[in-house]
N, C-alpha and C positions, 0 to 999 in steps of 0.2 A: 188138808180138806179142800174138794174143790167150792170154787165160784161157780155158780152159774148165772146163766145171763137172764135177765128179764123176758126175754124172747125164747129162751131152752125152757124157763118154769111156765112161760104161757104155752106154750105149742106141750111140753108134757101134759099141763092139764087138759087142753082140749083133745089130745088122742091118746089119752090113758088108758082107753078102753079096749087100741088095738091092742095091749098087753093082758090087761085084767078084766075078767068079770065085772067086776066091781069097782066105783072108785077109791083110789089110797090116798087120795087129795084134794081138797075142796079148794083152800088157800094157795096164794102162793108161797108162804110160811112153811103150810105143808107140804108142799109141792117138792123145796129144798129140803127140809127135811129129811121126809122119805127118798131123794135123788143121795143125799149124803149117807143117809144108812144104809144103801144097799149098792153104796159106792158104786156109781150111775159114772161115767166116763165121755166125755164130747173128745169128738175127732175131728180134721181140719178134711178127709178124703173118703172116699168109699174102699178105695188101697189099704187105710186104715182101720176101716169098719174093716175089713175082711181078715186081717193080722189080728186086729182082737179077738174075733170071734174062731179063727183060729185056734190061737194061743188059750184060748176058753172052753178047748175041747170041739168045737164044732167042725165039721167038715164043710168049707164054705169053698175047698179050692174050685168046685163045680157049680158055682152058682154062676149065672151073669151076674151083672151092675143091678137088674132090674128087680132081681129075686134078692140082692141083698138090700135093695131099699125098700121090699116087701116085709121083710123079715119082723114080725112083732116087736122083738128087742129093738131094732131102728126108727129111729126119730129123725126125719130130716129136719133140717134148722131154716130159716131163710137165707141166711148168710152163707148155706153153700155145707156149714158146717154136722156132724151128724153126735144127737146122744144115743147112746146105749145103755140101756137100763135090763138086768139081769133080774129077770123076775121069781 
């Protein structure tokens, strides 16, 4: 099971919406929650966002740096770090 950080559950809830229509989480209770059901992943690189989303099916070998941190599934962290949440 991961951890997430107080900062990964606050930055998901405030831009939950570049993913979803709708919100999937009000709390930050919920917030882990739904990041642990849908087995949501934090990366230390954008190197790494691009390996997962790879590895995920995606063709991202043609993205720049700036289109993968566009990408809806991408959450940048403050700490440099990025979630991925597979909606």
């Amino acid at each position: 099971m991961n951890e997430y950080t107080e900062e990964c559950l606050k930055t998901f809830l405030k831009k939950q919406g570049q993913l979803f229509d709708e919100p999937v989480a009000g709390t930050m209770e919920e917030a882990e929650d739904f990041l642990e059901d849908c087995m949501a992943v934090v990366v230390d690189s954008l190197s790494a966002v691009r390996d997962y989303l790879e590895e995920s099916g995606m063709d991202a070998s043609g993205m720049s740096d700036e289109e993968l941190e566009e990408t809806a599934e991408v959450f940048a962290l403050e700490d440099g770090t990025y979630l991925i949440v597979e909606g």
